[in-house]
Each structure stands twice: as C-alpha cells, then as structure tokens.
N, C-alpha and C positions, 0 to 999 in steps of 0.2 A: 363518478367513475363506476357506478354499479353496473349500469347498462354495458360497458369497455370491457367489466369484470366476469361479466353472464356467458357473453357471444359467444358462439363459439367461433375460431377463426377459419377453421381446417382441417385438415387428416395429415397426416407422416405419411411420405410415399416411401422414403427410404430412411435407412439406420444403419450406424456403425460405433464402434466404441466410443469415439469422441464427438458427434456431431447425427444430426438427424435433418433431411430438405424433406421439406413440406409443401403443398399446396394452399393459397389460403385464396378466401373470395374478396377480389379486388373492391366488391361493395362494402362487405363488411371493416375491411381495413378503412375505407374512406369515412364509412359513418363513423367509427373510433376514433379517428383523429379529427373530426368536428365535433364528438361529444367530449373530446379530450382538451380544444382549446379553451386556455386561460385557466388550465386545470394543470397537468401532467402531460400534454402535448409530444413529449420524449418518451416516453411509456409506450405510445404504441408504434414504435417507430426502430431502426439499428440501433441496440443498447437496451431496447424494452426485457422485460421476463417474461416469459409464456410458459405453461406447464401443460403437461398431459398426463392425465388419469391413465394408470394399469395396475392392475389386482388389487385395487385400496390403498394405492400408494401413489404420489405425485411426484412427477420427475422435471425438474425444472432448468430452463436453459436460459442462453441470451441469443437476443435474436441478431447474429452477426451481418446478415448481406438478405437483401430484396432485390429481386430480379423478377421483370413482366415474362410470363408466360407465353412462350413462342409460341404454342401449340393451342395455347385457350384464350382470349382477351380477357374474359373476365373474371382471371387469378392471374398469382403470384408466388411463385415458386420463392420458399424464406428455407435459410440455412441455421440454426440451432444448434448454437457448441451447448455440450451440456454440463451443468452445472452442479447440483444433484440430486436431494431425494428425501421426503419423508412419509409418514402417514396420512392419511386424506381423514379430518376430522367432520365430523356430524355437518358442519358447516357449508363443507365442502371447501374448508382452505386447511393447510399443513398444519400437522399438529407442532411436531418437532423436525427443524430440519438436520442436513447431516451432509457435507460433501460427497461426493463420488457417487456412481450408481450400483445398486445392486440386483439390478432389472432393468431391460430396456424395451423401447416401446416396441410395436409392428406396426406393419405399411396398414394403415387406414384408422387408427386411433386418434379421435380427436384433440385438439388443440385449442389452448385460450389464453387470454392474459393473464399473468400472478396479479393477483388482487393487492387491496394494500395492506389488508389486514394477513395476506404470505407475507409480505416483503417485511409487516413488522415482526415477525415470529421468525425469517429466515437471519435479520439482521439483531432480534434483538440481545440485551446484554446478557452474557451468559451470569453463572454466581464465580465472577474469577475477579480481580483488581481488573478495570479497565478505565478508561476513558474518553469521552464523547468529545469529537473530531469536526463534526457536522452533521448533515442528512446525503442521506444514500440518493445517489443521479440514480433515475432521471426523478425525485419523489420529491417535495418538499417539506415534511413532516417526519419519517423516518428515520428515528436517530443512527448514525452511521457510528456506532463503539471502536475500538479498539484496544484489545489484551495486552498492554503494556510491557509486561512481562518476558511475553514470545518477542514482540517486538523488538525490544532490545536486545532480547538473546543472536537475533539472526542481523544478516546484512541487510539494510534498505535504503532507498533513497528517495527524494522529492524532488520529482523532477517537475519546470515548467518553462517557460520563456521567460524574456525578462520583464521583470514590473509586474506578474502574475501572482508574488507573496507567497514566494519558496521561505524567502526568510520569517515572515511572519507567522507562517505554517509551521517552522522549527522552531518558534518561541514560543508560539501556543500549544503547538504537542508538550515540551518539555516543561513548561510554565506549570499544566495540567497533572505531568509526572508525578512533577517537585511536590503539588499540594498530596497526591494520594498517596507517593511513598517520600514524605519528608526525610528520613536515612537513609538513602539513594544516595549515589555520587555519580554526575555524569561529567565528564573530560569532553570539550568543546573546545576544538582548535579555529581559531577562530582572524586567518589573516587578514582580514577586509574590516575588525572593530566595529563589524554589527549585535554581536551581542552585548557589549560590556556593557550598559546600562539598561537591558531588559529584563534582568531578573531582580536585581535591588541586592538586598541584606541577604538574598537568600543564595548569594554569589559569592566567589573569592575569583580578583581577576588577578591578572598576573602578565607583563609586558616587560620591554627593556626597559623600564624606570625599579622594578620592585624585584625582579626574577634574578633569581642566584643559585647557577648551576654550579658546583662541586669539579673540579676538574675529575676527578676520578671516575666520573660517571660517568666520563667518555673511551674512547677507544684512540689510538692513535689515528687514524684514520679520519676519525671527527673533529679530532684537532688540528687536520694537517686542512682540510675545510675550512674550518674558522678562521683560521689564522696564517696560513703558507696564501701569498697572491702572485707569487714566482711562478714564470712559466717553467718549460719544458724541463729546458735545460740546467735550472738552480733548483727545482723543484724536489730532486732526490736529495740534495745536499740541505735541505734546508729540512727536509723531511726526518733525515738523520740527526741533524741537528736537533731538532726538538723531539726527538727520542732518548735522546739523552739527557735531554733538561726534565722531561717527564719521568724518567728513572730513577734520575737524582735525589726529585721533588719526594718522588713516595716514598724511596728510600730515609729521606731524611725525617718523613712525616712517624713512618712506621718508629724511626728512632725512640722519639720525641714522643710519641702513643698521639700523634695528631694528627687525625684521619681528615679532617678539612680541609 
C-alpha cells in the first residue's frame, strides 16, 4: 500500500461545505488499483478515503461517485463528501482525528489516498468503554471500535438482507456488552425465539410458559385486547362488561391490602 499511499491523485477543482469534485489522473488511479489487488483493492475505488493537505492540517473525505472526464481522457472527475480533519504529523499521516471541518480546501490542492496508518488513528479506540465489532471496509486489519455507551443511549439499527447475520451481528454486539459492562440490563424482545439460547446464564428468558403479568398493569383498553374477540356490534357491551369486573377486582384487592 505504500506506493497507493505516496501518489498523489489530483487537485480540487471545486468546494463547498459538504463535498469537494476533483480531477484525478486516470493513470495514476489505474496503477493503484493494480498495486492494490490482493491487498485493499476497495481502497482506491467508491468507498476509498483520500485526504488533502492545507495549513498543516488533513482533511479527509470519502470518495462518493467517479466519473470519465468529458473534456480530458486522461482523468477523472471524483466527488468527496467530507468527512473531517486533523493535524498532519511529522509523518505525514493525522495525528488526531476529529469530525467536521474547520477549514476547507481550494481549487488546485492536491490529493491522495488515507494511508493505513490514518485510517488506524482515525478509527482507533478512544479511552471511553467500547468494543470491537470487526475491521473498518474497505481495510482488513483496522479495528473498527464502538462506544457502547452512546450507542445504546441513541436509536440504531442493523440492517441487511436476509441470511446476511443481522441476528448474529445483534448477539455479538450485545454478547461483547454483557462481558464489559456485566451490570447492564438490556430488554430484548424477541418474537421470532432467536435469542433465547444465545447468551446462557447470563440471560433470564421469559415466554407464555413462565411470564406472569399483574392485571393491574394494564389499562382497560389492554384488556379489552387480550380478551374481548366480539365484533362490532357486542364489542361495547362486552367492553363495559369487563369494566366492571375490573372495578370490582381492585376494589375488592384494595379491601383485602392485595395488590396481585
């Protein structure tokens, strides 16, 4: 990859807050991805990282859409959403990276690939609880972390086709959880009984053999759910009907001081 990592690919003709099209040399692209097979082959291709050096700082994007050059044969007009930004160390790769930009480039500033040694400093573990998922596409080495923490604070989802191991993907993240924050509780509903035997001892399951809901824990509404299968027209009378038998019940529980 060192030769992929040197080149340079191109200049920025254009910029704007989220994205930056470039020109790049349709030679150079081609020798990268022959010194790329059997190596990282996705790297220099839709999905790759590329950065560009301005004021001692690296600003790093992904490379969205490739398009031939109407106007030159020998380039390639590439679009770069951007991604975001750190210091350019001794090296010449990121010291620390950081989302978002706080500088963006101009029209003729060159361009290259993120090396591997960016992609491990962009990706690597912060000092927070996380943990390791796989390696970062398109890399094979690259640990790919995740903050556990955030994670579960926000909405997310796994998404894939089917047979692609959405569910195995959700037993391993939380598998991973369970070991780093053993006093965690995660609530898994679960109607298809693909979990119940994946986590072991470190589970409590709960089904219509063992599960004992409190009537009182529901609402009349919930009840009329569970238990009215009247249509239209017996449906209010039966509704009323077990409003009254639920009135009864707590009344007579409250009696008696028996809240069950």
């Amino acid at each position: 990859m060192a030769g992929i990592e040197q080149a340079v690919l191109g200049s920025v003709l254009d910029t704007n807050g989220e994205r930056a099209i470039c020109r790049f040399g349709r030679e150079v692209l081609q020798t990268s991805r022959k010194l790329a097979e059997g190596d990282h082959p996705a790297a220099v291709s839709v999905g790759g990282l590329v950065k560009i050096a301005v004021s001692g700082r690296l600003l790093f994007g992904t490379l969205s859409d490739l398009t031939a050059d109407r106007d030159d044969a020998n380039s390639v007009v590439a679009t770069v959403e951007y991604m975001g930004e750190g210091p350019c160390g001794p090296d010449g790769n990121v010291l620390q990276f950081r989302r978002g930009l706080s500088l963006y480039p101009q029209p003729g500033d060159p361009v290259q690939f993120a090396s591997t040694e960016d992609l491990r400093r962009i990706y690597a573990p912060p000092e927070l609880p996380h943990i390791q998922i796989g390696t970062v596409y398109p890399t094979q080495d690259v640990r790919a972390p995740v903050l556990f923490d955030m994670l579960m604070g926000r909405h997310f989802a796994v998404l894939g086709s089917s047979g692609t191991g959405k569910s195995t993907t959700v037993t391993m993240m939380l598998d991973r959880i369970i070991q780093k924050a053993a006093h965690g509780h995660v609530v898994i509903l679960d109607p298809h009984g693909e979990y119940a035997k994946a986590f072991g001892s470190a589970a409590q399951v709960w089904d219509v053999g063992n599960l004992q809901l409190p009537y009182w824990a529901m609402n009349l509404e919930e009840h009329c759910e569970a238990f009215i299968t009247s249509g239209d027209e017996h449906r209010t009378v039966d509704a009323n009907i077990l409003a009254k038998c639920l009135l009864k019940a707590r009344t007579r529980n409250i009696q008696f001081g028996d809240t069950t």
